[in-house]
C-alpha positions in Angstrom: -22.8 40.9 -5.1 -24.9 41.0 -2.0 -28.6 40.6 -1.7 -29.5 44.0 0.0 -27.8 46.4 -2.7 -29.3 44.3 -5.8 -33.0 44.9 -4.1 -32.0 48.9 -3.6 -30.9 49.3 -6.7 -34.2 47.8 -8.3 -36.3 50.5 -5.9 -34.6 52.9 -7.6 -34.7 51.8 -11.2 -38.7 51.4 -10.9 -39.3 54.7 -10.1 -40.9 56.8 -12.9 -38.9 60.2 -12.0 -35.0 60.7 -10.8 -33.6 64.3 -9.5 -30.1 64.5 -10.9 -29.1 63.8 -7.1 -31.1 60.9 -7.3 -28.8 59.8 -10.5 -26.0 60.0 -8.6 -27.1 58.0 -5.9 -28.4 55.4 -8.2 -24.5 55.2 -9.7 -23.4 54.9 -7.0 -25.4 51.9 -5.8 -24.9 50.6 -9.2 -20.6 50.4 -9.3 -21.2 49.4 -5.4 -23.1 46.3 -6.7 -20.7 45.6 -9.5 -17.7 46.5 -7.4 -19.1 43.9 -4.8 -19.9 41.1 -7.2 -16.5 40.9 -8.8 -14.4 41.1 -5.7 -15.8 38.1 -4.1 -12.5 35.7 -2.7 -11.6 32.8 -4.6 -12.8 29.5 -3.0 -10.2 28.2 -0.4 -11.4 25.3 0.2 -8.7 22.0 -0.1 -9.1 20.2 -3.6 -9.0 16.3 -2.6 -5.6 14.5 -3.4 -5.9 12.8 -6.5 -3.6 9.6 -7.6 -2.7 8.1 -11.4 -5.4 5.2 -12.1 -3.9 2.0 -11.4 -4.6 -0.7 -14.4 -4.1 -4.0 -12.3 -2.9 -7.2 -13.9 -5.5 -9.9 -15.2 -4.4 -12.9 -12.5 -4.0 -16.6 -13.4 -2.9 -18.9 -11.1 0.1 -21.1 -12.0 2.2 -23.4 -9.4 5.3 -22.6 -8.0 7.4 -25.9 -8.2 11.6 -25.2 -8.5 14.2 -28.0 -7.9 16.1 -25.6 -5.8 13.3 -25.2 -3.1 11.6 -27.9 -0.8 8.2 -26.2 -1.5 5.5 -25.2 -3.6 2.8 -23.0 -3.5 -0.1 -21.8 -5.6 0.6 -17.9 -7.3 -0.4 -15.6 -10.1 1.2 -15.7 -12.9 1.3 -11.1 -12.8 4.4 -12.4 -10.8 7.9 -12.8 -12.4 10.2 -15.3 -10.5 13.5 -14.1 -10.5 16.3 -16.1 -8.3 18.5 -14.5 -6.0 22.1 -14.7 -7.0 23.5 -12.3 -5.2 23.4 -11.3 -1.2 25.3 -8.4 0.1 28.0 -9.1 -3.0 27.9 -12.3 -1.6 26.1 -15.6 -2.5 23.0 -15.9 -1.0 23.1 -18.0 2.4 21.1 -20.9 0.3 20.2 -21.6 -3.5 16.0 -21.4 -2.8 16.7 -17.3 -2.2 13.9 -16.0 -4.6 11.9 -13.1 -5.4 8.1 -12.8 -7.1 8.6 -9.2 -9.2 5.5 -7.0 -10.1 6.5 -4.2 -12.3 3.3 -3.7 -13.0 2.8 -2.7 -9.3 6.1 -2.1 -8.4 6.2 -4.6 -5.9 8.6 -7.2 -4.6 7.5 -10.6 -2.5 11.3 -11.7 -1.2 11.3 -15.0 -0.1 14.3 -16.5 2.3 14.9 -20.0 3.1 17.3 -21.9 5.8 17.4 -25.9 6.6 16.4 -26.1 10.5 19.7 -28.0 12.0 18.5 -28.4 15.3 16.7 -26.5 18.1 19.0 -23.6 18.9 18.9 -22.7 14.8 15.1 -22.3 14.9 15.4 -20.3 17.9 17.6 -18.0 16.4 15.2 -17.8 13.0 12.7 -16.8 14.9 14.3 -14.4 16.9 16.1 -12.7 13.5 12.9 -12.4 12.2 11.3 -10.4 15.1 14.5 -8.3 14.7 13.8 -7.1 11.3 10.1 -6.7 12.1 11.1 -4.6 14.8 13.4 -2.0 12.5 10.5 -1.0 11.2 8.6 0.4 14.8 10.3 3.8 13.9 7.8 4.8 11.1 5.5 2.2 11.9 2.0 3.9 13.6 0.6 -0.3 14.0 1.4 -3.5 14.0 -0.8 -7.0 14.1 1.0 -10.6 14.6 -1.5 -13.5 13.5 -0.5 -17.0 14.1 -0.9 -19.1 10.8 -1.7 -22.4 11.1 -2.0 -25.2 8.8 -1.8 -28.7 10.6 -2.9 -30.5 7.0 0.5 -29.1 5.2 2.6 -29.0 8.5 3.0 -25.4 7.8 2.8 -22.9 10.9 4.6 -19.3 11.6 3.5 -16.1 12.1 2.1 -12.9 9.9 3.0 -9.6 10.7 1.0 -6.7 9.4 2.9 -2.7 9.7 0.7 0.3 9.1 2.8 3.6 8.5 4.9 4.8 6.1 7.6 1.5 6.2 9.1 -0.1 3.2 7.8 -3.3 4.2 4.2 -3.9 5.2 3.7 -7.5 5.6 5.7 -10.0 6.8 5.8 -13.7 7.4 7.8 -16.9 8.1 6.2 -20.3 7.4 8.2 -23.7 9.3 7.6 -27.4 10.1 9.7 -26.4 13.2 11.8 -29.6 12.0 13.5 -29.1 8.9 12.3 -26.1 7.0 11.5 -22.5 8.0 11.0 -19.4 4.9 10.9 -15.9 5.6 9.1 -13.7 3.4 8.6 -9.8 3.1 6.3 -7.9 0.7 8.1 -4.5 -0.4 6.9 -1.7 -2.4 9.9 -0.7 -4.6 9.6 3.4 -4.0 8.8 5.6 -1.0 5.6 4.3 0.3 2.8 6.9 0.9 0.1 4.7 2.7 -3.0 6.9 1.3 -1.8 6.3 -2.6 -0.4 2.5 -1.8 -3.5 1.0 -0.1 -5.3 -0.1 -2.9 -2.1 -2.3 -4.7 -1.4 -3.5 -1.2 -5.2 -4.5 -0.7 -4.9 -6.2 -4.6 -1.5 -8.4 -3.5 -2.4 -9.5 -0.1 -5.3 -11.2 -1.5 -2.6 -13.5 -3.3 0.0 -13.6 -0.7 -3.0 -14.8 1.6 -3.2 -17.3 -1.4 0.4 -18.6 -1.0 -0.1 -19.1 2.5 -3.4 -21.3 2.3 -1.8 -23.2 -0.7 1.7 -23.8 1.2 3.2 -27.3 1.1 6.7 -28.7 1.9 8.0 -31.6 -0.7 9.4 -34.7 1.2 12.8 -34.9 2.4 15.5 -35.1 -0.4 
């Protein structure tokens, strides 16, 4: 209903005296106004995406410490450690081939580890891991390396962070560059939409970050 008919059709209504022309003029104004105030379009404007609420998992931090691994480290307990026993229908290339399960998120924190032999197998470690980082520059729109570095816990590697739509945001592999070196890859177990993933990939990198600082190798069996 727009402003200008409204304020003709009150001129009309306060006069004391109509002609019957003047009647008819007055209904018509008056279904013009109506007419014009229940035609007006829909609003078209974009309704923002909405997501299911997220209940995250109360944390409690419990040590990783298994006889089949030359490490530990500190995680929360939101975490289910399930050992990988199988690789490709295959055993798995060595016994400390784990993952750290959230169902509650639908994540997955795989964890790889090889014995160092000599130089040419940590060169080629190394290399296979830039490899599998690199399969994801398709859908990846950014990637960040940071060097981590722990001199304390003889721990040093490399984090790789991939924005985009990739299965596998974050990346690492921690070594003494002498005897150990563990790959790790944090997976969200279902297409990955960055916009609704964000906030449960903000909530586990604050403990993977946590595994990292807490890293230390066991001595030499």
């Amino acid at each position: 209903m727009t402003g200008g008919l409204k304020r003709l059709a009150l001129k009309w209504i306060e006069r004391k005296t109509m002609s019957k022309a003047s009647y008819k003029i007055f209904y018509i104004l008056l279904v013009s106004v109506f007419a014009t105030g229940c035609t007006q379009p829909p609003d078209q404007r974009p309704l923002p995406r909405m997501y299911p609420k997220i209940d995250f998992p109360e944390k409690r931090n419990i040590k990783f410490d298994e006889d089949l691994c030359n490490m530990t480290f500190i995680y929360p307990d939101y975490l289910e450690y399930v050992r990988d026993t199988s690789f490709f229908e295959s055993a798995p290339l060595h016994p400390c081939w784990f993952d750290l399960d959230s169902k509650e998120l639908n994540t997955t924190i795989h964890f790889s580890y090889y014995p160092i032999t000599n130089r040419a197998s940590f060169d080629k470690l190394v290399n296979d891991v830039f490899k599998m980082v690199g399969e994801h520059n398709i859908r990846a729109s950014y990637r960040a390396e940071e060097p981590i570095k722990n001199e304390k816990q003889d721990a040093f590697g490399l984090e790789f962070e991939i924005e985009g739509e990739v299965a596998s945001p974050l990346q690492f592999f921690l070594t003494d560059s002498t005897r150990n070196f563990v790959r790790a890859s944090l997976y969200f177990n279902a297409k990955v939409n960055p916009d609704s993933t964000q906030v449960i990939y903000d909530f586990v990198r604050e403990d993977i970050d946590q595994i990292i600082k807490s890293w230390q190798w066991n001595e030499a069996p």
